[in-house]
DSSP file (Angstrom, degrees, kcal/mol; ACC not computed):
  #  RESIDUE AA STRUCTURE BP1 BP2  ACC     N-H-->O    O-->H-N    N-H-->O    O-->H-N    TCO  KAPPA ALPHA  PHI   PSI    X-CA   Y-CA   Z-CA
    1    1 A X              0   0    0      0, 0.0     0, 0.0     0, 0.0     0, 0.0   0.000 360.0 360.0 360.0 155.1    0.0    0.0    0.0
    2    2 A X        -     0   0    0      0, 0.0     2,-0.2     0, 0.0     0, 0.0  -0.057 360.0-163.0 -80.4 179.0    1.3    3.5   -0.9
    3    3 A X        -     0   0    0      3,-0.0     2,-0.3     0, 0.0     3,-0.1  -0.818  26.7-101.7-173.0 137.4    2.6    5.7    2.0
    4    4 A X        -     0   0    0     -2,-0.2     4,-0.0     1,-0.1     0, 0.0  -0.627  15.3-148.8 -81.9 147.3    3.1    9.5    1.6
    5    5 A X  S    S+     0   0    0     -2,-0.3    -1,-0.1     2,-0.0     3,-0.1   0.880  78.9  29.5 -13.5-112.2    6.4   11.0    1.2
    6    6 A X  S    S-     0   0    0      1,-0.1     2,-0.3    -3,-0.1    -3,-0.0   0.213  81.7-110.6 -32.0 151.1    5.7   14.0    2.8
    7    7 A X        -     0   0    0      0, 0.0     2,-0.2     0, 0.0    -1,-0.1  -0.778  48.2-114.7 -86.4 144.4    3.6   15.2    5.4
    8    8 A X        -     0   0    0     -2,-0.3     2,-0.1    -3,-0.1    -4,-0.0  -0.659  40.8-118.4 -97.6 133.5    0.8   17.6    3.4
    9    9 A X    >>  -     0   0    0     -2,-0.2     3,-2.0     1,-0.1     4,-1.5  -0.553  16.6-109.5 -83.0 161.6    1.7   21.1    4.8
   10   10 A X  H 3> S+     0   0    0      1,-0.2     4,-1.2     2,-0.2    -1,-0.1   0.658 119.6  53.6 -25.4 -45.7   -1.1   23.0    6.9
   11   11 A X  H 3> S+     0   0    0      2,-0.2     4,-1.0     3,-0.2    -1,-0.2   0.561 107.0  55.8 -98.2 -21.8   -1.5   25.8    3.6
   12   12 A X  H <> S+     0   0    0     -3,-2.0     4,-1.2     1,-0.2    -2,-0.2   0.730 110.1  39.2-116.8   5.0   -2.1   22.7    1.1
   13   13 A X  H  X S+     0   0    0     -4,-1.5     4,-1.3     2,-0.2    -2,-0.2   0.861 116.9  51.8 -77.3 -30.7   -4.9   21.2    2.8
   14   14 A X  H >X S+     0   0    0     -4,-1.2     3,-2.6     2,-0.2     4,-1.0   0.998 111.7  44.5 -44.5 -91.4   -6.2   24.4    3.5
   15   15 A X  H >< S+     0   0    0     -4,-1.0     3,-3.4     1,-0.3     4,-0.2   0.789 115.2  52.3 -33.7 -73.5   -5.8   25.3   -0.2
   16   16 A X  H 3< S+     0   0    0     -4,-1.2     3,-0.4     1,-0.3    -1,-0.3   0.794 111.4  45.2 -67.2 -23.7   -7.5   21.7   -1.1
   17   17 A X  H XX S+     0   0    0     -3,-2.6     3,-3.4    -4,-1.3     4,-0.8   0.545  74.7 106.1 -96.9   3.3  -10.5   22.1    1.1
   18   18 A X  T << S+     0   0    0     -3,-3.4    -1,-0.2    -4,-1.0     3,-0.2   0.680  78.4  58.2 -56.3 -11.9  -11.7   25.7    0.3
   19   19 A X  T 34 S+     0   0    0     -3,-0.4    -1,-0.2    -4,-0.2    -2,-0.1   0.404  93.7  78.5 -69.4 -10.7  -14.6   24.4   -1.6
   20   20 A X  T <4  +     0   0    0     -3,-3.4    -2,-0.1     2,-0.0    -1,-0.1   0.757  65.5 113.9 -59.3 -36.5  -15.7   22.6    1.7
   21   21 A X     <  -     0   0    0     -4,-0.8    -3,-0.0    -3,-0.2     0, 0.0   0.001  66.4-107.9 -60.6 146.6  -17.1   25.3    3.6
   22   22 A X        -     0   0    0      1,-0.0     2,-0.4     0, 0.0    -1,-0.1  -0.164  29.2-150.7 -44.3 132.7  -20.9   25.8    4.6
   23   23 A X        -     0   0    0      0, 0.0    -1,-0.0     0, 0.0    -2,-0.0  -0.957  17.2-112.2-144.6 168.3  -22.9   28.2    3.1
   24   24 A X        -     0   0    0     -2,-0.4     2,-0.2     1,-0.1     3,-0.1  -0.277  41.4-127.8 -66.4 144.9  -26.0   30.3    4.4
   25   25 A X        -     0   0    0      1,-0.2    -1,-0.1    13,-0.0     0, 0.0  -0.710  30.6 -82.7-103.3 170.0  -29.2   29.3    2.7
   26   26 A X        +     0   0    0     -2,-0.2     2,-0.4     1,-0.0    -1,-0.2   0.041  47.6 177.9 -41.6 138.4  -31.3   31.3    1.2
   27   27 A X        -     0   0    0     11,-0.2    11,-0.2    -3,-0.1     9,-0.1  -0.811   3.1-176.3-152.8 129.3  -33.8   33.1    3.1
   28   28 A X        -     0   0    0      9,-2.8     9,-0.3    -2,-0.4     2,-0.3   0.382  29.0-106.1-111.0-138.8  -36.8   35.9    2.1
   29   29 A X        -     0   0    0      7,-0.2     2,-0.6     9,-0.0     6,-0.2  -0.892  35.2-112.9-163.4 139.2  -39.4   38.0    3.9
   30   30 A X     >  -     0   0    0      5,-0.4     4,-1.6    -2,-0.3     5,-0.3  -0.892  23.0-143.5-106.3 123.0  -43.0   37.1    3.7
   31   31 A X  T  4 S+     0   0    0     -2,-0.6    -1,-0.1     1,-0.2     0, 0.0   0.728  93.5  38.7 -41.4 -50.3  -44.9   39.6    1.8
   32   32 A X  T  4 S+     0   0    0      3,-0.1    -1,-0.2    -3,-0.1    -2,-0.0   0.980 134.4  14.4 -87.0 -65.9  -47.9   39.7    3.6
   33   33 A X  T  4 S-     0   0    0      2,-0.1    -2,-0.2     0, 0.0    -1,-0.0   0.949  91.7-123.2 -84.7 -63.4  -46.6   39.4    7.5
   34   34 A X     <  +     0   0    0     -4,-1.6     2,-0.2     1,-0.2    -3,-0.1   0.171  57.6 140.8  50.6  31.3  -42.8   40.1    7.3
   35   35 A X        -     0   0    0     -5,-0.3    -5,-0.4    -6,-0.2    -1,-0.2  -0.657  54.6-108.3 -99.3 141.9  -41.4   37.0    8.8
   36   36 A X        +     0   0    0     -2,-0.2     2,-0.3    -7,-0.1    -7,-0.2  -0.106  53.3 138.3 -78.9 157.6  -38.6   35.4    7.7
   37   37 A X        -     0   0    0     -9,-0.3    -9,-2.8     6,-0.1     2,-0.2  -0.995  45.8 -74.2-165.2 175.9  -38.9   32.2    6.0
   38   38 A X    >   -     0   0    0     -2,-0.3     3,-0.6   -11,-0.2   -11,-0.2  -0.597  55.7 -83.2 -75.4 146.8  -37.5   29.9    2.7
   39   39 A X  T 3  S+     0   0    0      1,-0.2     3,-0.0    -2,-0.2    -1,-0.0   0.118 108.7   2.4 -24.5 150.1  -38.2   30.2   -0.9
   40   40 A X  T 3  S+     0   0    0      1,-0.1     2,-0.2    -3,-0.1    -1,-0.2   0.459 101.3 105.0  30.7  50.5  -41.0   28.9   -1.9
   41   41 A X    <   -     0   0    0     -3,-0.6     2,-0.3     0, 0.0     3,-0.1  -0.927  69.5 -75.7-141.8 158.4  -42.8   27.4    1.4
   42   42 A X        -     0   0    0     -2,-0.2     7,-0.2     7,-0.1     5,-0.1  -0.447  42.4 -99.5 -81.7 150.6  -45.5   28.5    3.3
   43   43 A X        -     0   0    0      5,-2.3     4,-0.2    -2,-0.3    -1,-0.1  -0.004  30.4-169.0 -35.9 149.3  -45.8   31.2    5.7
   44   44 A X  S    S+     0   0    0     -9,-0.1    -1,-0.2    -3,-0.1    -2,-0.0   0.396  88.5  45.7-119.7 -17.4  -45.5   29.1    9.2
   45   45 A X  S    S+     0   0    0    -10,-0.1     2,-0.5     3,-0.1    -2,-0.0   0.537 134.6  10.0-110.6 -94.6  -46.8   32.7   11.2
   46   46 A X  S    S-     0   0    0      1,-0.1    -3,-0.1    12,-0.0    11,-0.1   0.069  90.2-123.2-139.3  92.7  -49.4   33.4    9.0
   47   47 A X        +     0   0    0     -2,-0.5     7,-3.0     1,-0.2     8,-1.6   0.308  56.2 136.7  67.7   8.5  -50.3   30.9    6.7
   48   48 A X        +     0   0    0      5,-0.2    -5,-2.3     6,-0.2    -1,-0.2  -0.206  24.0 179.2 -82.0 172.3  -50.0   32.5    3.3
   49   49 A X  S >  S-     0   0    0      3,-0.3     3,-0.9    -7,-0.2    -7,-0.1  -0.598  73.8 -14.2-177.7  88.3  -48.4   30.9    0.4
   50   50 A X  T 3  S-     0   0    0      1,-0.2     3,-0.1    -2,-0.1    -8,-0.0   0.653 126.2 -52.2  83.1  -3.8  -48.4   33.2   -3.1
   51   51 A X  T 3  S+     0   0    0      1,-0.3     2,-0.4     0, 0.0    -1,-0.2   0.396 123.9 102.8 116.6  -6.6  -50.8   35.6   -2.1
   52   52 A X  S <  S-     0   0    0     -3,-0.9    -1,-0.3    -5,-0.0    -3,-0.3  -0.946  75.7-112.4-128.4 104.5  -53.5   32.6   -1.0
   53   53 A X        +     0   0    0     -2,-0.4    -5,-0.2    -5,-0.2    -6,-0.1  -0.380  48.2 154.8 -50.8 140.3  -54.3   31.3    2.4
   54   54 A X        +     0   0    0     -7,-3.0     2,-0.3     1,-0.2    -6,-0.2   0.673  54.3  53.1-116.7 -29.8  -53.0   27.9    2.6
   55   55 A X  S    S-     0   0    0     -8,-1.6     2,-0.9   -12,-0.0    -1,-0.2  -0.807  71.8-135.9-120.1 131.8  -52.3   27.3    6.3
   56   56 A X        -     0   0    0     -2,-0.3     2,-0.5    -3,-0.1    -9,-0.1  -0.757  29.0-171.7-101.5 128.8  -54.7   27.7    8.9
   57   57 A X    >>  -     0   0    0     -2,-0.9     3,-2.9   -11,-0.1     4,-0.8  -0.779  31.0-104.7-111.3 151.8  -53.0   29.4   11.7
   58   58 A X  T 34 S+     0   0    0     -2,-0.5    -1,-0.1     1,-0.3   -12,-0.0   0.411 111.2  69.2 -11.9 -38.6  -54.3   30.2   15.5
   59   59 A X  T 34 S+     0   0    0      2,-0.2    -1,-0.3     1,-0.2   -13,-0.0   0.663  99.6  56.4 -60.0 -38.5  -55.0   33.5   15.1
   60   60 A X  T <4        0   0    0     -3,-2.9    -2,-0.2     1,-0.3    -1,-0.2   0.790 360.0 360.0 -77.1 -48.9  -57.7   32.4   13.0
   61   61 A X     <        0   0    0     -4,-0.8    -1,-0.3     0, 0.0    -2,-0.2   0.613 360.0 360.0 -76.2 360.0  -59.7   30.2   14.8
C-alpha cells in the first residue's frame, strides 16, 4: 500500500478544502406578514403561500 512522502503542509490542505465550507441558505421575507422564512414554502406565522391562504393558523380560529 502506498505511503506518503511527505507530510501535506497546513496551507495545502487548507488550499485543497476551500470548496468545503458551509454556506448560508437562502432566506426571504414574507410579503404579507414580514417574517422570515424559505423560498418557496408557506408562511408558518401566517399561513400565506403566493398571495393565497394555505395554512390555517391560530389567530384564526
Amino acid at each position: 500500500m502506498a505511503v506518503p512522502f511527505r507530510r501535506t503542509s497546513k496551507t495545502k490542505k487548507n488550499m485543497r478544502r476551500t470548496h468545503l465550507k458551509k454556506e448560508v441558505g437562502a432566506i426571504t421575507t414574507c410579503p404579507k406578514c414580514g417574517a422570515p422564512l424559505r423560498p418557496h414554502r408557506a408562511c408558518t406565522k401566517c399561513g400565506n403561500y403566493k398571495g393565497e391562504q394555505v395554512l390555517a393558523t391560530k389567530d384564526e380560529n
